[in-house]
TORKOL-4160 file (C-alpha; in steps of 0.2 Angstrom, whole numbers, padded with zeros to 4 digits, m for minus):
118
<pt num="1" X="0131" Y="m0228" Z="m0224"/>
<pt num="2" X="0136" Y="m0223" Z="m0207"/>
<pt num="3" X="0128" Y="m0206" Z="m0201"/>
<pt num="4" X="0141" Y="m0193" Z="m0194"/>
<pt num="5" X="0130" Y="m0180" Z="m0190"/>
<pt num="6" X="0130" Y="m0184" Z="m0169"/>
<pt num="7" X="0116" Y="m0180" Z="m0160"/>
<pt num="8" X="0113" Y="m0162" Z="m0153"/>
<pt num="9" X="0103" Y="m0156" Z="m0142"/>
<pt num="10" X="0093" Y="m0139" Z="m0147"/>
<pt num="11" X="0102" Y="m0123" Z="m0142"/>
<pt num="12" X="0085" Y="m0115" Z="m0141"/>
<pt num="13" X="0079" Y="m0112" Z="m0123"/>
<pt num="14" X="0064" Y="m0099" Z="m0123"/>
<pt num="15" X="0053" Y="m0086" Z="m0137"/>
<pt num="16" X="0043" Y="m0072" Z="m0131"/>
<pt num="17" X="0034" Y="m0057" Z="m0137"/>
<pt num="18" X="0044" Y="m0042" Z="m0133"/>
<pt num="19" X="0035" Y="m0033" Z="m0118"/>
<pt num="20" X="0032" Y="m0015" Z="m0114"/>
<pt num="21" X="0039" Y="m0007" Z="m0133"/>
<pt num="22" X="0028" Y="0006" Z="m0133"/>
<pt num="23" X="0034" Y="0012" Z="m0114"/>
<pt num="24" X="0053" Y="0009" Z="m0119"/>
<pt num="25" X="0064" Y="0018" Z="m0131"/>
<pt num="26" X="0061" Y="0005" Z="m0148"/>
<pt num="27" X="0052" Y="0018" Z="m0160"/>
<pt num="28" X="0072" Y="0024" Z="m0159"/>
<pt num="29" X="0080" Y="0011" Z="m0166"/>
<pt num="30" X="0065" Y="0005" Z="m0173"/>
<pt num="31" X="0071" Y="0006" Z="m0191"/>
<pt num="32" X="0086" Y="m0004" Z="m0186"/>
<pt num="33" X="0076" Y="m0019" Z="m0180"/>
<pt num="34" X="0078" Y="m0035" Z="m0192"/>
<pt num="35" X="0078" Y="m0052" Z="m0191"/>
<pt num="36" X="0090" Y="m0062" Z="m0183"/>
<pt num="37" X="0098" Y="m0044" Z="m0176"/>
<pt num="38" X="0106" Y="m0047" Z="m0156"/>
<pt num="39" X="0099" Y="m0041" Z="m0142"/>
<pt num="40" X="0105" Y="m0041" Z="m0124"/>
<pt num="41" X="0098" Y="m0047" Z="m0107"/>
<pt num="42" X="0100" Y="m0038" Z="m0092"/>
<pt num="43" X="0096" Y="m0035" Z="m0077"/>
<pt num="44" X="0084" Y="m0021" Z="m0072"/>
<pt num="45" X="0091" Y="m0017" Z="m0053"/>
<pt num="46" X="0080" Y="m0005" Z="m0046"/>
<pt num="47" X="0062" Y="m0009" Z="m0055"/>
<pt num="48" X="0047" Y="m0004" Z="m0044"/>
<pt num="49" X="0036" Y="m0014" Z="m0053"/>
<pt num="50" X="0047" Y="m0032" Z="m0053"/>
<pt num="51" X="0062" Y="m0037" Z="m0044"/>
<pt num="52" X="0064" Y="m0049" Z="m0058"/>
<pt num="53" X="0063" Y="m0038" Z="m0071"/>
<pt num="54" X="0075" Y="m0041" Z="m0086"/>
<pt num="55" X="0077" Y="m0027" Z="m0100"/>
<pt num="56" X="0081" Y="m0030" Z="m0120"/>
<pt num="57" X="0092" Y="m0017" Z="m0126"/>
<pt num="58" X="0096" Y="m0017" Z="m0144"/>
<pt num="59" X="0115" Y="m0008" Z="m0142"/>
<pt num="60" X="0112" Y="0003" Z="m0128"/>
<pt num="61" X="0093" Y="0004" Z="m0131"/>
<pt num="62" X="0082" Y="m0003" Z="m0118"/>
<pt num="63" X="0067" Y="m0008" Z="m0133"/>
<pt num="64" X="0056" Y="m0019" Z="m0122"/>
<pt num="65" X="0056" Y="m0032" Z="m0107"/>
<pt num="66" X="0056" Y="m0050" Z="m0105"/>
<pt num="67" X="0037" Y="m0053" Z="m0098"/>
<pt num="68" X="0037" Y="m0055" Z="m0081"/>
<pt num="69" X="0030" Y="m0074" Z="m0082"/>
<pt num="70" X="0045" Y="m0078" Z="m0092"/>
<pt num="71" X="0059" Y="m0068" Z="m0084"/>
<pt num="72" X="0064" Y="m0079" Z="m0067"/>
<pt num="73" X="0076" Y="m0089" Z="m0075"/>
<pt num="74" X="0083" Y="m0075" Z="m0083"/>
<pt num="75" X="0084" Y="m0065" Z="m0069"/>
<pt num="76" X="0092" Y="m0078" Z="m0059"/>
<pt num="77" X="0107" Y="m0081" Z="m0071"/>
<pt num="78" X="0111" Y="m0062" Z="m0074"/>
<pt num="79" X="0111" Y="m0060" Z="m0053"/>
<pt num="80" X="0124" Y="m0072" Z="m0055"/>
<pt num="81" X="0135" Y="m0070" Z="m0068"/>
<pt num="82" X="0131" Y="m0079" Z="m0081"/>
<pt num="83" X="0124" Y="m0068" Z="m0095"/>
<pt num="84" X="0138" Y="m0074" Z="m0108"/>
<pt num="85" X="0129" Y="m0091" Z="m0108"/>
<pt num="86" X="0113" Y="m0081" Z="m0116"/>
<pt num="87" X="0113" Y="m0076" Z="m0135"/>
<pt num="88" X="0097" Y="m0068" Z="m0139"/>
<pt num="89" X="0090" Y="m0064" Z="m0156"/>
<pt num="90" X="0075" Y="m0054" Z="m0163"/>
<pt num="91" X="0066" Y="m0068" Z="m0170"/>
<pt num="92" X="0050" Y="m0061" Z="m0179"/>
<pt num="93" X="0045" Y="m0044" Z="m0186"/>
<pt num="94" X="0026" Y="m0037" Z="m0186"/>
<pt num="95" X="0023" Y="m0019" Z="m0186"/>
<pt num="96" X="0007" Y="m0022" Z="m0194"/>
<pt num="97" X="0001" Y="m0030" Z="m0176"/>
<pt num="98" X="m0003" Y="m0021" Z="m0158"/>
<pt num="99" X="0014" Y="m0013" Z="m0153"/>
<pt num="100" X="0015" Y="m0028" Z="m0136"/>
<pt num="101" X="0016" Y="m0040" Z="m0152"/>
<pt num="102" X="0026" Y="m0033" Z="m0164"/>
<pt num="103" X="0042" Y="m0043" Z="m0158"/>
<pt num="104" X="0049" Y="m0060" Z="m0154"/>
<pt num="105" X="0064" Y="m0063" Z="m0146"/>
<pt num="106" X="0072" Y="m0082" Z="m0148"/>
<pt num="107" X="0084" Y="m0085" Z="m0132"/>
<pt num="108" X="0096" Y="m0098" Z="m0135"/>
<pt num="109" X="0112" Y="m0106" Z="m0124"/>
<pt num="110" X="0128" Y="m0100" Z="m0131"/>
<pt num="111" X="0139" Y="m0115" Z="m0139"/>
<pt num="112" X="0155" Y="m0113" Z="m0128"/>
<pt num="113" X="0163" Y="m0131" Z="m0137"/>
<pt num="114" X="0174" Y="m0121" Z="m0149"/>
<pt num="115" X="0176" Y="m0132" Z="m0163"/>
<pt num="116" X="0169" Y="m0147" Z="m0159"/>
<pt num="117" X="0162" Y="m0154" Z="m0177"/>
<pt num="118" X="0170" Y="m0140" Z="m0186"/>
């Protein structure tokens, strides 16, 4: 039997618990934060605390931070343009758990093929 399925590399680039809920806007929106929901990267211009710093906003929301040790790469490709390539998703929900903890986001490289395999 010959296997069609070709190889694929993962799409999945990083994970991360959600820094900096409490300090941000989330307890907003809270309600509206579900599994698999999409977030956006971007660039925090203008941060005292990180030149890096890279805000999740859930629609217009800011609802956390990428943690600093994780948010170079990020920053690098949002200076530059190249947000689209960037699908991020809320990947686990905990509200029982300390408020730094509650969420995961899952960062994953957008598949720009169009219908390859399809």
């Amino acid at each position: 039997i010959m296997n069609t399925m070709q190889y694929q590399p993962s799409r999945h680039i990083m994970d991360f618990h959600l820094a900096g809920f409490a300090y941000c806007d989330g307890l907003d929106v809270i309600e509206e934060l579900r599994l698999g929901q999409s977030v956006q990267l971007v660039r925090e211009e203008g941060n005292s605390h990180d030149p890096d710093a890279v805000a999740v906003l859930y629609k217009n929301t800011k609802i956390g931070h990428v943690p600093a040790q994780y948010n170079g790469l990020f920053g690098t490709l949002l200076y530059y343009g190249h947000g689209d390539i960037l699908e991020a998703r809320i990947q686990m929900v905990n509200l029982e758990t300390h408020p730094e903890r509650q969420f995961r986001v899952v960062v994953k490289v957008t598949d720009a093929r169009g219908d390859v395999g399809a």
